[in-house]
SEZA-104714 format. One line per 4 residues: number of its first residue (from 1); for each residue x, y negated, z of C-alpha. Coordinates in Angstrom, 1 decimal. Layout:
! SEZA-104714
NUM> X,Y,Z | ...
//
This chain:
! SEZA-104714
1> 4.6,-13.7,-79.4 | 4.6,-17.4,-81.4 | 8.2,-18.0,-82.1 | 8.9,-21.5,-83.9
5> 11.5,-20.2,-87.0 | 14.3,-22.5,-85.5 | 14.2,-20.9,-82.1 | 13.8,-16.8,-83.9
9> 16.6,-14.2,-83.5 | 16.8,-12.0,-86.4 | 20.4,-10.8,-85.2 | 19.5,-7.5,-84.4
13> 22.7,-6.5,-83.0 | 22.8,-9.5,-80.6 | 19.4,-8.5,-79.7 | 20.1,-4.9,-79.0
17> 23.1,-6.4,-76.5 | 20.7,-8.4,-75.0 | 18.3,-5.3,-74.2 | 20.8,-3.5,-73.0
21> 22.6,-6.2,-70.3 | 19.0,-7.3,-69.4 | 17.1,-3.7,-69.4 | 14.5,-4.7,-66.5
25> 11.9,-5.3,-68.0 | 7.4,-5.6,-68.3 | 5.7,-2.2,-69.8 | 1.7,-3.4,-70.4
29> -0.5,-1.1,-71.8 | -4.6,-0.5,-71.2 | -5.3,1.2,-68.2 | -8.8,2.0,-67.6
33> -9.7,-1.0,-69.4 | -8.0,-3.3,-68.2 | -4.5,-4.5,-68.9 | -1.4,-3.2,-67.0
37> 2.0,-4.3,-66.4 | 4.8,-2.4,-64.4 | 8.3,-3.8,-63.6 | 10.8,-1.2,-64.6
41> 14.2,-0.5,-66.4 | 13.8,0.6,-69.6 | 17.1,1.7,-71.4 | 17.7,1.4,-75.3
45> 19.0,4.2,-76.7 | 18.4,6.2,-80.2 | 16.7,9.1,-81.1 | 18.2,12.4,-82.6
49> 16.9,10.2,-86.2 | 18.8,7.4,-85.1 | 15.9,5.5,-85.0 | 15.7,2.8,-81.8
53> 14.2,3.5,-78.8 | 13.3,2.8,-75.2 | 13.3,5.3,-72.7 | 12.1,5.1,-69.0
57> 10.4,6.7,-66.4 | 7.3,5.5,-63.8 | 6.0,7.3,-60.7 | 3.0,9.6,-61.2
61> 1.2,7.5,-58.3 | 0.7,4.4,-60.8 | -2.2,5.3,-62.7 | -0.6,3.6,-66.0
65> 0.9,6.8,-67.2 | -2.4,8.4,-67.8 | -3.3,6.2,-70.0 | 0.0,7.1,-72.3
69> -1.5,7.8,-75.3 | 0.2,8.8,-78.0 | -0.1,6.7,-81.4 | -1.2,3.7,-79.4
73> 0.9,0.3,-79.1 | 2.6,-0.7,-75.8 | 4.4,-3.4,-75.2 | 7.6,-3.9,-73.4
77> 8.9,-7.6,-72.0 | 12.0,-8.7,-71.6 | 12.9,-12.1,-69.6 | 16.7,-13.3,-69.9
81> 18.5,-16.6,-68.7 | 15.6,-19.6,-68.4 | 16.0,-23.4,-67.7 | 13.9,-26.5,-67.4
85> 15.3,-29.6,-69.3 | 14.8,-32.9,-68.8 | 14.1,-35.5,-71.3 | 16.4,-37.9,-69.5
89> 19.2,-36.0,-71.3 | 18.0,-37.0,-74.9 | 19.0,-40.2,-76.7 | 15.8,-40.1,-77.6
93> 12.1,-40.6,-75.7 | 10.9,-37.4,-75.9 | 8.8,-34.5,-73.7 | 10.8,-32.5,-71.0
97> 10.7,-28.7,-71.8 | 12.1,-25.3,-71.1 | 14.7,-23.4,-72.5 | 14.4,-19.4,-72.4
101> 15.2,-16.3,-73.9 | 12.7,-13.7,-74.2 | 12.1,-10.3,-76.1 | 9.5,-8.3,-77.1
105> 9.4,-4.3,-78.2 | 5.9,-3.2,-79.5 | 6.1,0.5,-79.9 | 4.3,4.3,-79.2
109> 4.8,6.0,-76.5 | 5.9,9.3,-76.0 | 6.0,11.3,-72.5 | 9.1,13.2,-72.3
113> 9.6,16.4,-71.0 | 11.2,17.0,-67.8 | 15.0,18.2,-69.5 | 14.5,14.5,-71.2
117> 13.6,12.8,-68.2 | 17.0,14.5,-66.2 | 19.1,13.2,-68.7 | 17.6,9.9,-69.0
121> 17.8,10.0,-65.2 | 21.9,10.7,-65.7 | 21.7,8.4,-68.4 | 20.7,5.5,-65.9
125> 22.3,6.3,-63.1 | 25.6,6.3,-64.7 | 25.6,3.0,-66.0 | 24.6,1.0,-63.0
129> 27.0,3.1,-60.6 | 30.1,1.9,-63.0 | 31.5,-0.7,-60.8 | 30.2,0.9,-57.6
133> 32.8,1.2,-54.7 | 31.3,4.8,-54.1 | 30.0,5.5,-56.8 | 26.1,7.4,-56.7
137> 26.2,11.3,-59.7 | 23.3,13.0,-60.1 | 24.9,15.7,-60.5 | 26.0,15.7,-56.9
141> 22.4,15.3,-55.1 | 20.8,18.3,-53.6 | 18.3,19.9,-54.8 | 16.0,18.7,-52.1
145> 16.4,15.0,-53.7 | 16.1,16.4,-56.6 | 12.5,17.9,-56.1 | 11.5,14.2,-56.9
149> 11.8,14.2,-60.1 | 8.3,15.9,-60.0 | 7.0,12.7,-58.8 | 7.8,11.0,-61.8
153> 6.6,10.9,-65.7 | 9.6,9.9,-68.3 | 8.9,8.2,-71.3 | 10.2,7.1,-74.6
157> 9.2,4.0,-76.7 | 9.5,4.4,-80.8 | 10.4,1.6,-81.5 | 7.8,-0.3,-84.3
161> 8.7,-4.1,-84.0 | 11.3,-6.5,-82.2 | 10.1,-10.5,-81.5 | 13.0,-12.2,-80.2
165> 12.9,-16.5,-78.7 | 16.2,-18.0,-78.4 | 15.0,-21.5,-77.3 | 18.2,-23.2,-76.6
169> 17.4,-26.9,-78.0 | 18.6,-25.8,-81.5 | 16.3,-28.7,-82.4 | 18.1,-31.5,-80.9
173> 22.0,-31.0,-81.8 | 22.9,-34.7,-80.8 | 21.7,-33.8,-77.3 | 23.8,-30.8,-76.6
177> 26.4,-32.2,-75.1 | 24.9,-34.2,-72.4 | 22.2,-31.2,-72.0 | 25.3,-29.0,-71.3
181> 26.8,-31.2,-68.7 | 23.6,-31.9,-67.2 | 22.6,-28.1,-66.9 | 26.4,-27.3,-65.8
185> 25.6,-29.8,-62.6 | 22.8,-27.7,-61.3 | 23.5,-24.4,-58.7 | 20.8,-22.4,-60.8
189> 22.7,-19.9,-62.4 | 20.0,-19.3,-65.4 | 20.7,-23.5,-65.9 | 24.5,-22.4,-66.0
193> 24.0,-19.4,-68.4 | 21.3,-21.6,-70.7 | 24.6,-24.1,-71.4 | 26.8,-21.2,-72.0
197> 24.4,-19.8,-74.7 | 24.0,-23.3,-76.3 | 27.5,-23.4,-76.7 | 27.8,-19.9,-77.7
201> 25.3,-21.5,-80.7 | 27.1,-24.4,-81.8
//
């Protein structure tokens, strides 16, 4: 994706924290010509190299899987925290614009076999039932429930390139604190979480 230099994250740590608090993301590939998108979590993780990678699973009904070829690029998407901002909070005449965060993983896929997919399946699970009241283990459903794991194809990503966009008005220090206070007054919680991360960056 373009990425300005100012607005670039080359902090690949802060990016792989970012991946892994904001894992919902776009896989696109070609799919009978065409280009296809599906919304789905794909978890960073690393390989028995140590090597980065995404892994994630999609249902065998979505035709996108059988166009998994191995040694060709896909691309993953991942959105975080976004906010319009007005020009009225400059000093300055200026354009309004939008501050975002955005990542993206370009990588070759690799269909997992099914031992892969149950422990990616734990893997997931696991995490989001944390702070559950009750929480959901796979290793407690029957095998019944379990029979649906033949509905599904796993995959992992290896992991060839990472573009991250940190646009948080790094451009226009003298603004940030009315920008802050402006974005603070708002009840859109990505406007609350934009001034948070331009603070973070001061």
């Amino acid at each position: 994706m373009y990425t300005p230099s100012h607005y670039k994250n080359e902090n690949l740590d802060e990016v792989r924290e970012f991946l892994v608090q904001n894992s919902f993301g776009i896989l696109i590939n070609q799919t009978d010509g065409r280009s296809w998108a599906t919304h789905i979590p794909m978890e960073l993780d690393i390989d028995a190299e140590g090597k980065d990678i995404l892994v994630g699973h999609i249902s065998k009904a979505n035709p996108q899987w059988k166009s998994f070829v191995e040694d060709k690029e896909v691309l993953a998407i991942f959105n975080g925290p976004h906010s319009y901002i007005s020009s009225s909070w400059y000093k300055e005449e200026e354009v309004p614009t939008w501050n975002y965060i955005a990542v993206h993983v370009y990588g070759k896929i690799q269909i997992l076999n099914e031992g892969a997919v149950l422990d990616s399946l734990h893997k997931l699970v696991d995490k989001y039932e944390k702070t559950s009241a009750n929480p959901v283990s796979i290793h407690n459903l029957s095998h019944k429930t379990m029979r649906q794991i033949k509905g599904i194809i796993g995959f992992q990503i290896n992991i060839s390139e990472i573009q991250a966009t940190y646009k948080l008005s790094q451009t226009r220090p003298e603004d940030h604190p009315k920008i802050i206070e402006e974005l603070q007054k708002t009840s859109n919680p990505g406007s609350h979480e934009i001034a948070n991360r331009i603070k973070q960056k001061k």
